[in-house]
C-alpha positions in Angstrom: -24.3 -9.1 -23.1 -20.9 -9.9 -21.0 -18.8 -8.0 -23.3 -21.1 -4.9 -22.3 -21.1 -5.9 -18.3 -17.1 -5.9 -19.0 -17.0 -2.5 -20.9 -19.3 -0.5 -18.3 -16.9 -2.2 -15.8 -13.8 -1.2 -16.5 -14.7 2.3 -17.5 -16.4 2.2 -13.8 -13.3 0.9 -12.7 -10.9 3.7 -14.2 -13.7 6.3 -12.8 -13.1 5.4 -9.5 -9.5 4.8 -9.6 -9.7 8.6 -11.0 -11.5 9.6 -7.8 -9.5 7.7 -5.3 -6.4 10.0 -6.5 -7.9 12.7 -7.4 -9.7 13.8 -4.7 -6.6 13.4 -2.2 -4.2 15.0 -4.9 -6.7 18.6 -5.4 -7.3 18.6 -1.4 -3.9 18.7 -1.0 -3.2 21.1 -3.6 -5.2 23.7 -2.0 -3.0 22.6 1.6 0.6 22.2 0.9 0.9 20.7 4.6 -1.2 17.8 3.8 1.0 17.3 0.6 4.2 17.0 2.7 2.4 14.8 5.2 1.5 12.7 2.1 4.3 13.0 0.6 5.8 11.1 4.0 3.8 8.4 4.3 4.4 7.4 0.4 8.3 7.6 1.1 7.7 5.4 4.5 5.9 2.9 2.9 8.4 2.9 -0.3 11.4 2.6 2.4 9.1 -0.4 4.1 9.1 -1.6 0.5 12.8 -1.3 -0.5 13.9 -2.7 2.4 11.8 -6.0 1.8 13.0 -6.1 -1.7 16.4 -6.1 -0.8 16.0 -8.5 1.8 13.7 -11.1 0.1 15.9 -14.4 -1.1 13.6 -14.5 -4.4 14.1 -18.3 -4.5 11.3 -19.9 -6.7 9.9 -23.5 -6.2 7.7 -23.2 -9.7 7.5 -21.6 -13.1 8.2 -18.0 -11.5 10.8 -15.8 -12.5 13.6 -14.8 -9.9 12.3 -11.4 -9.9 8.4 -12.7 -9.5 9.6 -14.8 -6.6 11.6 -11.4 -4.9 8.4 -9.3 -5.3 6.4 -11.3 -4.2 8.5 -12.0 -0.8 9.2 -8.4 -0.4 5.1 -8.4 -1.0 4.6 -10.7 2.1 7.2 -9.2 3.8 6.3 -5.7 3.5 2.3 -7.2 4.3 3.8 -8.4 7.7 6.0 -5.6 8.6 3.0 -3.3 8.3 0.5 -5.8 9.9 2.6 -5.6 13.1 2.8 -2.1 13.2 -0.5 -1.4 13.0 -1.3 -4.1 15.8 1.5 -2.6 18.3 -0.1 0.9 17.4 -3.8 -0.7 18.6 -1.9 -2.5 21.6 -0.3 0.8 22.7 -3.0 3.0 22.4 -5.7 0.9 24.6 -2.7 0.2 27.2 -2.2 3.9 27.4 -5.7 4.6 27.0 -6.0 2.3 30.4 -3.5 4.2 32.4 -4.8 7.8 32.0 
């Protein structure tokens, strides 16, 4: 009976994981704008990325791999970088929500 649960599961899975691009990719086929926006945000959040990489020490304290310990700090990196940004966009929208 788990073996079943597991099956339906992961074809569940892959049908949403189908949707979740899908969708976006045939919206934005029909508005090459949206594509381009897209397209943007992807390459910011791969800059974001590379940068992190590049910057992470990739020191390990355990059984990882260099390469397991560099993603994952570019991982936590990248997290934080983005965490920030999204909290300085809330912080400067209610202050210049308060001011108008």
């Amino acid at each position: 009976m788990v073996d079943v649960g597991l099956f339906i599961s992961y074809i569940l899975i892959g049908v949403c994981i189908l949707t979740a691009v899908g969708m976006p990719l045939m919206k934005a086929m029909s508005d090459p704008d949206s594509l381009k926006k897209m397209g943007m945000g992807v390459g910011g959040l791969l800059v974001v990325f590379l940068i992190a990489f590049f910057t992470a020490s990739g020191e390990n304290s355990g059984d990882a791999s260099e390469t397991t310990a560099k993603l994952v700090g570019a991982g936590l990196t990248t997290f934080y970088i983005l965490a920030i940004a999204a909290i300085g966009g809330i912080v400067y929208t209610e202050i210049k929500k308060a001011t108008e």
